[in-house]
C-alpha positions, 0 to 999 in steps of 0.5 A, a space after each residue: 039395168 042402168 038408171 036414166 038421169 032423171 032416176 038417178 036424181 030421185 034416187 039421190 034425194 031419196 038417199 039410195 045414191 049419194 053424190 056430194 056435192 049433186 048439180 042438176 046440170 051435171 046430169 045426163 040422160 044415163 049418167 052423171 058428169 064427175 069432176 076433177 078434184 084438186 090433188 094429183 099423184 105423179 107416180 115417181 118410180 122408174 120402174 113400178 113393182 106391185 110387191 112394193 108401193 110407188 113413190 110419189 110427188 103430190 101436187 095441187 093444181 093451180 088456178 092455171 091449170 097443171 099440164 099432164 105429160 105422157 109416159 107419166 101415171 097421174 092418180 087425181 080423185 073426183 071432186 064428189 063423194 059418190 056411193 050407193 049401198 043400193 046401186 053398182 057404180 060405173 065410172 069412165 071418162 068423158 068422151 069430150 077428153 077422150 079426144 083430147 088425149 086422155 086415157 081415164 079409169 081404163 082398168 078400173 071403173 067398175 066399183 062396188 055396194 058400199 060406201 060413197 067416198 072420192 074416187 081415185 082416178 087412173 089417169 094417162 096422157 098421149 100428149 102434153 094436156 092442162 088440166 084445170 081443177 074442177 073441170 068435168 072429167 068423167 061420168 057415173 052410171 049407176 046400175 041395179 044389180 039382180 040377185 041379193 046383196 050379200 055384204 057390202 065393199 068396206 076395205 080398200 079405197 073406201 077410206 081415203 078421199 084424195 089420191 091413192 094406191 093401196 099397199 103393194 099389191 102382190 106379196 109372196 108371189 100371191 095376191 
């Protein structure tokens, strides 16, 4: 079951769902309007291997803007610390961007129990897009999930509030 805006809201001063910072009119009748954070990762690699970690070029995004280019991967990271112990996060791109060219989180938007943090961003372009820092990129659902909660997602991305990739992925063919 997916939480409507108004219980996302309550659920949030109740302290089931964090969002930090929360703007009431980032609120939507199901979701909740994320924003881009200040930080983007340009994956540098010719050639990207999951056994080995990419390289990287971090940069800041300037008061301008920062045009993002196609056939590149950008990692960019939400400007909210967004969790919930209670509640299963799902997070997409706008459609408003979407039309403009942009893929967002295509692979991975589904997150899990555990703690609020930045998210990591996946982010691709189809044609030359500025950005700009702070903008509103994307959107939360929150969603109940039946059955019991076991244990709570710890590992992984839950530690790093800017953009990143885990180590490599694969490793001796397992992963």
């Amino acid at each position: 079951m997916i939480l409507t805006g108004s219980e996302i809201q309550k659920q949030v001063k109740k302290g089931s769902i964090t969002i930090e910072p929360f703007t009431e009119n980032l609120l939507n009748p199901n979701s909740y309007n994320y924003r881009l954070g200040k930080t983007l990762r340009i994956v540098t690699n010719d050639i990207i291997d999951p056994r080995q970690e990419a390289d990287f070029t971090e940069v800041t995004i300037p008061e301008e803007g920062y045009i993002l280019e196609p056939d590149t991967l950008y990692l960019g990271s939400t400007v909210e610390k967004i969790g919930s112990e209670e509640f299963v996060t799902s997070l997409i791109g706008r459609s408003s961007v979407g039309r403009l060219g942009m893929y967002l989180q295509i692979t991975a938007d589904l997150g899990q129990l555990g703690r609020a943090h930045c998210w990591t961003l996946e982010i691709r372009v189809v044609q030359p897009l500025r950005v700009y820092a702070g903008m509103r990129i994307g959107q939360v659902s929150f969603w109940k999930p039946a059955g019991d909660i076991d244990k709570l997602y710890t590992a992984g991305y839950t530690r790093f509030n800017t953009p990143h990739q885990n180590k490599a992925i694969v490793t001796g063919g397992k992963a």
